[in-house]
C-alpha positions in Angstrom: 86.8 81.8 126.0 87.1 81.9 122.4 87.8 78.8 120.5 87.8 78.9 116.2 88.4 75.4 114.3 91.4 76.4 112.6 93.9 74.1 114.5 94.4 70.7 113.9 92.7 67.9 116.0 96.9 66.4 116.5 97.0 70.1 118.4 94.8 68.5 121.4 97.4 68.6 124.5 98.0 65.2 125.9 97.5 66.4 129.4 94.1 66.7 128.0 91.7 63.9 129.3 90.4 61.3 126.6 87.3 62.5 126.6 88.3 65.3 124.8 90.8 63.9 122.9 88.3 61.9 121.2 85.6 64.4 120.7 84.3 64.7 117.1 84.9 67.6 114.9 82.5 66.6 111.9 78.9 64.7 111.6 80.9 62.0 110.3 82.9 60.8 113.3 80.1 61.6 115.7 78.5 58.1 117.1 74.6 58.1 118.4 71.9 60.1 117.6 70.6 58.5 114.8 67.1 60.1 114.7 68.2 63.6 115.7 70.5 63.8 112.5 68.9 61.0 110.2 69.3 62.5 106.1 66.6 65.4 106.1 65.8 65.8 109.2 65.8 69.8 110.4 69.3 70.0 112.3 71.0 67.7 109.8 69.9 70.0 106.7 71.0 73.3 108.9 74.4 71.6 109.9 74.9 70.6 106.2 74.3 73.8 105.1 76.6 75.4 107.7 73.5 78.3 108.4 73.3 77.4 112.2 70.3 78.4 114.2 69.9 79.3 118.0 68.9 76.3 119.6 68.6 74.4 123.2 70.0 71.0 122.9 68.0 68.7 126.0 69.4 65.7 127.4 71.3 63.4 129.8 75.1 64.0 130.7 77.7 62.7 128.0 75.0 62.7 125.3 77.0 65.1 122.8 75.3 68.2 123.3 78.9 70.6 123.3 80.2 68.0 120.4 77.1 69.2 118.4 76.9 72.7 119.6 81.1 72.8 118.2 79.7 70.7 115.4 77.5 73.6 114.3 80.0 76.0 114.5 82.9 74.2 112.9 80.5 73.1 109.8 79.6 77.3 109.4 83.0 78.8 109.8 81.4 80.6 113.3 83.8 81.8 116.4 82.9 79.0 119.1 82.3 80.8 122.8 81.6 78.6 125.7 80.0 79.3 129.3 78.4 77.5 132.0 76.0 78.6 133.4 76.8 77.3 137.0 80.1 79.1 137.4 79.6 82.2 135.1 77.1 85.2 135.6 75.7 88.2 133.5 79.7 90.0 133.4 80.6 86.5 131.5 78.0 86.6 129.4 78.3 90.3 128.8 82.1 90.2 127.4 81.2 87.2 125.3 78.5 89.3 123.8 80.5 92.2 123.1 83.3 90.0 121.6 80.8 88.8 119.2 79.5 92.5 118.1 83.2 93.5 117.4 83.9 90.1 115.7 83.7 90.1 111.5 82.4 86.3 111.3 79.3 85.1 113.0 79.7 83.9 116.5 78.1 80.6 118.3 77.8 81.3 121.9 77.5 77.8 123.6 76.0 77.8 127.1 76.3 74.8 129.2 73.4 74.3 131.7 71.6 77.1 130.6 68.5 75.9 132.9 71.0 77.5 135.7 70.4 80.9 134.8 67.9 82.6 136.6 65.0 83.9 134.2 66.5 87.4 134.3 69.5 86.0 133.3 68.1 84.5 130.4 66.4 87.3 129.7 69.6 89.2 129.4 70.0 86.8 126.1 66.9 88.3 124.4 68.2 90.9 122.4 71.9 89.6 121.4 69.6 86.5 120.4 66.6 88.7 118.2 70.0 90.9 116.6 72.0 87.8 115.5 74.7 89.0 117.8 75.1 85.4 118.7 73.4 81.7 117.4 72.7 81.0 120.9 73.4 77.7 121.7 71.9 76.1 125.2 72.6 72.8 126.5 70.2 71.4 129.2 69.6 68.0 131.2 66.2 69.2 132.4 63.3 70.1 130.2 63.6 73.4 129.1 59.9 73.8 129.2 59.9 74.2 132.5 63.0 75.7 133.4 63.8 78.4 130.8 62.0 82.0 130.6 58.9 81.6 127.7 60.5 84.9 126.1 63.9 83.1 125.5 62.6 79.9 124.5 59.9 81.7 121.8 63.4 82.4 119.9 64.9 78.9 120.2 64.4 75.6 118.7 64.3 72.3 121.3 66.0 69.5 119.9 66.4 66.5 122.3 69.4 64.3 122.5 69.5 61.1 123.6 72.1 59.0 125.5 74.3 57.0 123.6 73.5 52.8 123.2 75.8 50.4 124.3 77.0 49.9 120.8 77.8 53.5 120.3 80.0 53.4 123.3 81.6 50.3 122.1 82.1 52.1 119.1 84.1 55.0 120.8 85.9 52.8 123.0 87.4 50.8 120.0 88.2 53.9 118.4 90.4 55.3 120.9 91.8 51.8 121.4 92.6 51.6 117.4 93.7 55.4 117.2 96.3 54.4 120.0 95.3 57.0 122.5 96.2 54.8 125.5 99.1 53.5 123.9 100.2 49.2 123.7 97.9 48.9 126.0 95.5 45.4 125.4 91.8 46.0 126.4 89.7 42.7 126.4 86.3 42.2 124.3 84.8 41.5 128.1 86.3 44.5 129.3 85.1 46.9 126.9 81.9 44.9 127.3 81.5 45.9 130.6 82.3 49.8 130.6 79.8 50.7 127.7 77.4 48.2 129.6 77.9 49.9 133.0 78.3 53.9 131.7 74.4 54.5 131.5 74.7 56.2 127.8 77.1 58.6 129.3 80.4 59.0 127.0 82.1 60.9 129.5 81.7 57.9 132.0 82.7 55.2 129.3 86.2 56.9 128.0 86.9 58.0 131.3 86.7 54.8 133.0 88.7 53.2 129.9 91.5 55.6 130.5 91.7 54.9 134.2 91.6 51.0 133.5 94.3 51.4 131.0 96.3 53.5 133.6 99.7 51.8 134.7 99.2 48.6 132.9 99.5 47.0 129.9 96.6 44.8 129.8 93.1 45.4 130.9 90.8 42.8 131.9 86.9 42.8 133.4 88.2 43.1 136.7 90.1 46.5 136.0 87.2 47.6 134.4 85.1 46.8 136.6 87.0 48.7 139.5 87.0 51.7 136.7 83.4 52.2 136.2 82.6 52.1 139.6 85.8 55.0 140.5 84.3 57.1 137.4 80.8 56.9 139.2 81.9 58.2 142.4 80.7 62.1 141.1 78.1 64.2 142.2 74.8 63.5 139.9 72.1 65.8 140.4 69.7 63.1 138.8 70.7 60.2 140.7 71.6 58.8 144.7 73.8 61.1 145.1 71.8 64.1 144.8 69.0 62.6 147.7 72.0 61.8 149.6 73.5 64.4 149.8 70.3 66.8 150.0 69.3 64.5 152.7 72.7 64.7 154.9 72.3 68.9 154.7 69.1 68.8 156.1 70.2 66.6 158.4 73.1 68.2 159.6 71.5 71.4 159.6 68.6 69.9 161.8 71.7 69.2 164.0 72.5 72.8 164.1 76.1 72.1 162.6 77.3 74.4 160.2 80.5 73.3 159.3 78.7 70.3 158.0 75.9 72.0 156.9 77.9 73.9 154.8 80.5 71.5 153.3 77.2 70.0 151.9 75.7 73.1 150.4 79.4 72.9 148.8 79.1 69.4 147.5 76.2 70.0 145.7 77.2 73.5 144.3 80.4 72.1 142.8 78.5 69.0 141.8 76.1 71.5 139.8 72.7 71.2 141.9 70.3 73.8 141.0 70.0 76.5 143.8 66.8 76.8 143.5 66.2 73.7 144.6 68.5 73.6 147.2 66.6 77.1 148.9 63.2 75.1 148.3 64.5 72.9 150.7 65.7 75.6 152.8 62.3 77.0 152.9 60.9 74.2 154.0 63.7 73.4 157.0 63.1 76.8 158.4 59.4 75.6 158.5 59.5 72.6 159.5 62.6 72.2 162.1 62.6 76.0 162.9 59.0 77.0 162.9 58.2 79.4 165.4 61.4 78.9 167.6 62.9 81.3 165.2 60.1 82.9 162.6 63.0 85.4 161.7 64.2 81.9 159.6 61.2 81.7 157.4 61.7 85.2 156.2 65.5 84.9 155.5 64.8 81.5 153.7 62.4 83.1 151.2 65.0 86.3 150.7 67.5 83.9 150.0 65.3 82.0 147.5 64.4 85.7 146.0 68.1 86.0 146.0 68.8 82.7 143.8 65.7 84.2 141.5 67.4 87.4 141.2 71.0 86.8 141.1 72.0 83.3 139.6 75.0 81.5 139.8 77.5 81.9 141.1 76.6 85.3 142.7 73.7 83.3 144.8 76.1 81.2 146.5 76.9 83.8 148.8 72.8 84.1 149.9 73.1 79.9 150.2 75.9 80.1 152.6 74.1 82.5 154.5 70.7 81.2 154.9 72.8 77.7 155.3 74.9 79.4 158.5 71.4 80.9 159.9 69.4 77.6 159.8 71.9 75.6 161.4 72.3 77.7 164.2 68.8 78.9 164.6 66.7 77.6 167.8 65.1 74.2 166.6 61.0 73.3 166.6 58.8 70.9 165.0 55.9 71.8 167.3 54.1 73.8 164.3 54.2 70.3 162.3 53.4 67.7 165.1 50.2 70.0 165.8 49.3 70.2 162.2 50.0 66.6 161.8 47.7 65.6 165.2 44.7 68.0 163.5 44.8 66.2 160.4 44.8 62.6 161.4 41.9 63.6 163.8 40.4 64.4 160.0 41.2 61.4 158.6 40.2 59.2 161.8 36.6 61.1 162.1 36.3 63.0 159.1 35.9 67.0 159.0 33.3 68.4 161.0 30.9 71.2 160.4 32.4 74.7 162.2 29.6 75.6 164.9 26.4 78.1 163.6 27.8 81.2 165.2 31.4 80.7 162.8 29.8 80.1 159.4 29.0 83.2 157.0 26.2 85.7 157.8 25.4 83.8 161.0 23.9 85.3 163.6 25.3 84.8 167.9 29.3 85.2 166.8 30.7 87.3 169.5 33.0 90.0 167.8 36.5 89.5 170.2 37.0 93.4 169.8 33.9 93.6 171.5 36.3 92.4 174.7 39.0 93.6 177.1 42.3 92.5 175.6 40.3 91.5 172.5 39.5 87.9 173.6 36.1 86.0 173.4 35.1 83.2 175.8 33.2 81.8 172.9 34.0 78.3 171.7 35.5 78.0 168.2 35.6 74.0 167.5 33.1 71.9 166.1 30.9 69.7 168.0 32.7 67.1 169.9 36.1 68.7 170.2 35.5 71.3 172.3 38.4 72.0 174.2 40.7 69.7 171.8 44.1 70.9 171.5 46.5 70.5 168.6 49.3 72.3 169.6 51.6 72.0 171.9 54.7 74.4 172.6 57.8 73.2 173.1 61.0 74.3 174.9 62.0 76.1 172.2 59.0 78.2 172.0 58.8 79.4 175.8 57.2 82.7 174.9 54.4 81.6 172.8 53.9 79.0 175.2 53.2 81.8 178.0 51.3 83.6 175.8 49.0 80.9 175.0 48.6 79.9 178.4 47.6 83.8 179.1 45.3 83.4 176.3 43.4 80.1 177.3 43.1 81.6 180.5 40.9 84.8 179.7 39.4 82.9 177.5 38.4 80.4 180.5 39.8 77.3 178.5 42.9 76.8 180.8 42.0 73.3 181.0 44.3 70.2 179.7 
């Protein structure tokens, strides 16, 4: 969506929330980040000058990094585009770009969670970036270091910005307060007290749990906002408890085999903005670990659908989640694969790791080739001293054809014992 800075900040629809209401339009009413635009330092002197640069902006939620990345724009006169990156793909990103290329003016192209994009998604941004098509803008809460493509980030300057102090919040509380944005309503010193205490740097949290406090009354005390902070916290945070709970209740569920829950997980944490590529990590392992061998056909589709995420992004990916998510419920479930990899490495750790027998180590002589065999098997014994005839693993119910198969096995091999 294109957004210029032509209209005035009285425009803002009240429907809007007060977040936005009170979002800065200049350096000047922007609270916080006192070292990231002290006098002289680099993104201060480029703002000043109104000769943006492409950038990433790093750093917890409600920090300011789209009031700096609209900043920049208003201070050069440049178009302002927006994405995110969790609900927009390479089309998106494609009409913005060509928007920009027919546009007179320069044009800052702001995209929110740019870590989101898969690297040849980002890579897509190369060019438009090298041409000046666009002052790319990116806005991150993980460290870009790791998370965006070298190639892109070669071209882009890292600044990282910091969540807000207490007194910054209690700056932009009072502000709305005194521009009237809430109306006659009376906000306690206590009150306000609280909410910038309790809003963890995030301005978001603060002005949205000031605007539900205020809500329906005419005075607000530390016992509204009290019961505001805590309702403005009840959002997906893919930093904090939320995101291990609810991780851990689709891995649970899916262990379950249910995939009704399994996937209005997978949903919770899409629309909360998880990154999928961490959510098919954890795919990959489930199929491993509570699938295993009951089902090998769920490894396989686990690391597609990872490939898938690599490949495709958000929000085309979703589609490979859901899938993969459907599969791994309903597959056949077995942890036989872990318990025996488990019982053979606490034998290690009780006993400590013995030497394989003479006949297994390299150019030894006496190893008896299995080929050499009917139905390739050798009768020769392959533990160490000690545990001959130890066994690991153990098939379960689940895994009723390997199970006769091994049995087969120990018996031409003459080890049909235990």
């Amino acid at each position: 969506m294109e957004r210029l800075f032509e209209e005035p900040a009285s425009a803002a629809p009240a429907r809007e929330p007060l977040a936005a209401r009170m979002r800065p339009r200049t350096l000047e009413e922007l609270v916080g980040q006192q070292a990231l635009l002290a006098p002289g330092t680099p993104l201060r002197r480029a703002i000043e000058a109104g000769r943006p640069h492409s950038m990433i902006l790093y750093g917890p939620p409600g920090s300011g990094k789209t009031t700096l990345a609209r900043i920049v724009a208003h201070a050069s006169g440049a178009a302002f585009e927006e994405l995110s990156a969790i609900e927009a793909g390479l089309p998106e990103v494609r009409r913005v770009l060509e928007r920009a290329r027919r546009r007179d003016g320069a044009t800052v192209f702001f995209l929110d969670e740019i870590h989101r994009f898969s690297r040849p998604q980002q890579d897509a941004l190369l060019r438009a970036v090298e041409e000046g098509t666009v002052i790319l803008i990116g806005a991150s809460t993980e460290s870009p270091r790791h998370q965006v493509s070298g190639a892109l980030l070669s071209r882009l300057r890292v600044y990282e910005v910091e969540g807000l102090r207490e007194g910054d919040l209690r700056a932009l509380l009072e502000r709305a307060l005194a521009r009237g944005e809430l109306g006659a309503v009376s906000v306690d010193a206590a009150a306000i007290a609280l909410i910038a205490g309790r809003a963890g740097g995030d301005a978001r949290v603060a002005l949205g749990a000031l605007e539900l406090a205020a809500s329906g009354r005419e005075a607000v005390d530390a016992a509204a906002a009290q019961a505001a902070i805590d309702t403005a916290f009840m959002r997906y945070d893919a930093a904090g408890d939320h995101h291990y709970e609810t991780i851990s209740a689709w891995i649970k569920a899916t262990r379950a085999s249910d995939p009704d829950a399994s996937l209005y997980y997978l949903a919770t944490m899409l629309e909360g903005g998880e990154d999928p590529r961490f959510i098919a990590r954890r795919m990959v392992i489930l199929a491993s670990e509570d699938v295993g061998n009951a089902d090998p056909q769920a490894l396989a589709l686990a690391l597609a659908t990872a490939g898938a995420v690599e490949l495709l992004g958000l929000p085309e990916c979703a589609y490979a989640l859901a899938q993969a998510a459907i599969y791994l419920a309903l597959a056949p479930k077995s942890n036989a694969a872990g318990v025996a990899l488990g019982a053979a490495r606490a034998e290690i750790r009780e006993r400590g790791a013995r030497r394989p027998p003479q006949h297994l180590r390299p150019n030894a002589k006496g190893y008896d080739y299995p080929h050499d065999h009917r139905g390739h098997l050798s009768p020769q014994e392959l533990m160490p001293a000690g545990l001959e005839g130890a066994r690991f693993y153990r098939p379960d119910e689940a895994e009723a054809q390997l199970a006769a198969t091994l049995a087969a096995v120990r018996a031409a091999r003459g080890q049909d014992r235990g």
